[in-house]
N, C-alpha and C positions, 0 to 999 in steps of 0.2 A: 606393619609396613606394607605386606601384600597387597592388603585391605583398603589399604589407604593411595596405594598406584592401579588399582582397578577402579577404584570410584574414582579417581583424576581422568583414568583414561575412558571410561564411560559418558563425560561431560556433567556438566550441571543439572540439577537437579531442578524442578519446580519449584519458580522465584514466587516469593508469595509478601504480599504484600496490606496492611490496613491503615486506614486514616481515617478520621474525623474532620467534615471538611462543612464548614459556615459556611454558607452563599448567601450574599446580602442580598436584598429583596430587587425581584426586575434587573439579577444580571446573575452571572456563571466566576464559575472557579475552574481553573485548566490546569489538572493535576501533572508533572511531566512522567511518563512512561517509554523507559529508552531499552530498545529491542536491538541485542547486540547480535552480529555476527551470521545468526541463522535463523530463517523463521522461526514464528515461534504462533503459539494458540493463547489466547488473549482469554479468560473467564473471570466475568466480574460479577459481583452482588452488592445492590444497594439496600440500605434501610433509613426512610427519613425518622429522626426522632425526634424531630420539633418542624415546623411550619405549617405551610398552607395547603396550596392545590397539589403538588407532588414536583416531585424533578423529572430531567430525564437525562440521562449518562450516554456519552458520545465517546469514539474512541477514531480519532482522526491527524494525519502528520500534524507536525508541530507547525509547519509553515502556513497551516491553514488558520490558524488563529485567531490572524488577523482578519481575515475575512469573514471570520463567524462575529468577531467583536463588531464590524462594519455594517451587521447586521447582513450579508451575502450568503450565497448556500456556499458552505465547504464542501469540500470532497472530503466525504466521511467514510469509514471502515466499517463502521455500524452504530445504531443509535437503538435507544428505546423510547419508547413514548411518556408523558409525563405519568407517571404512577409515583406511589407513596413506598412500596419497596419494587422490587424485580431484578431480573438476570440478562445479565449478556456475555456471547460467548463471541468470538470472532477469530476469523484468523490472517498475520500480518503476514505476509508471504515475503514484502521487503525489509532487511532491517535498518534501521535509522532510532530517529527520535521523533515520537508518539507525545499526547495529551489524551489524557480521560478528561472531558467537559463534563462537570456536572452543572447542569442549565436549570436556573431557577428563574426564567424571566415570563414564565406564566404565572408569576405572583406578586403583582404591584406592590403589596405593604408588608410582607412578612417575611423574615431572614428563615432560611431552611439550614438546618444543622443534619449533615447526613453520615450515617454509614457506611465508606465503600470498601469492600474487600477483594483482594483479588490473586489470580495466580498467571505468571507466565508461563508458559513450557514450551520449553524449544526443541525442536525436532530432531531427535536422536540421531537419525542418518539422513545423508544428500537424498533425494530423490532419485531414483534410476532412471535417467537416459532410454527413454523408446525407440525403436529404429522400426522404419517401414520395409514392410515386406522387400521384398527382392525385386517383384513385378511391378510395384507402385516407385521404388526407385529409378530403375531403369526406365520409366515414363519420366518421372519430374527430372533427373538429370539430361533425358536425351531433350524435352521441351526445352529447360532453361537452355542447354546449348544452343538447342536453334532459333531461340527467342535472343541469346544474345549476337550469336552470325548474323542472323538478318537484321539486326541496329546495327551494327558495327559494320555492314555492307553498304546497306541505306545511307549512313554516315559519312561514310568515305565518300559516296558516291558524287553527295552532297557539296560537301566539302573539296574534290579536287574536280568538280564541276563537269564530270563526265556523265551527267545526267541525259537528260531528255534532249537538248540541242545537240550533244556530242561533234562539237567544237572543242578545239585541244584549246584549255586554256594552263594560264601557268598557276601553281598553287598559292593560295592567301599566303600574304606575307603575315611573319609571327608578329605580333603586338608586345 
């Protein structure tokens, strides 16, 4: 029972995952891969065991999909180039929902029957928080102040039209 609320409280463990995945010839299969909660390290291995010139394995948001099917560049996380096996490791710093593309459209006539194996692991603890020195503080807080007094001077000044003519005029009526 100990045993069993120390490894709860520890989190998850490395998700690991295989498939067997067809890619008809001259197009891709987008596997979905959904990264919950907290980053996580992304390591994948492919191995073709039937086709042609090779694949190559992408690991890119799900929203991007359609822009990779449209023939567009996505916004990829990482990619490999086409080989017959290889490795990719990556890491997803936000979590959402992910696809692994395996891309077979550098092979006009022959369907690619592929290997992919894989593992997630997500990051034990939050990241620490850095804080700037004491001296680098005291600079950027005392700039941003007076970077914001002087727009908020200029602004008014602007605005109740006690500029450069200094003429009393009366304030913009509100809209």
């Amino acid at each position: 029972m100990l045993l069993a609320l120390l490894l709860a409280a520890a989190g998850p463990g490395p998700v690991r995952f295989e498939r067997i995945v067809r890619v008809p010839a001259a197009d891709f299969e987008a596997l979905p891969l959904a990264v919950k909660n907290r980053p996580a390290t992304v390591e994948l291995e492919y191995e073709m065991r039937k086709g042609g010139a090779g694949v190559r394995i992408a690991v890119m948001p799900e929203s991007e999909v359609s822009r990779f099917r449209a023939g567009r560049d996505p916004e990829e996380i990482a990619s490999s180039s086409f080989e017959k096996s290889g490795r990719l490791k990556c890491y997803v710093a936000t979590p959402g929902d992910y696809v692994v593309v395996v891309d077979n459209r550098l092979e006009p006539k022959a369907q690619a029957t592929v290997d992919v194996r894989g593992v997630v692991t997500y990051d034990s603890e939050p990241k620490e928080a850095r804080y700037l020195p004491r001296g680098r503080r005291v600079v950027v807080i005392t700039l941003s102040l007076g970077f914001f007094f002087a727009v908020a001077w200029f602004a008014g000044r602007r605005l109740w039209g006690i500029g450069p003519a200094s003429e009393e005029r009366e304030p913009p009526p509100y809209v």
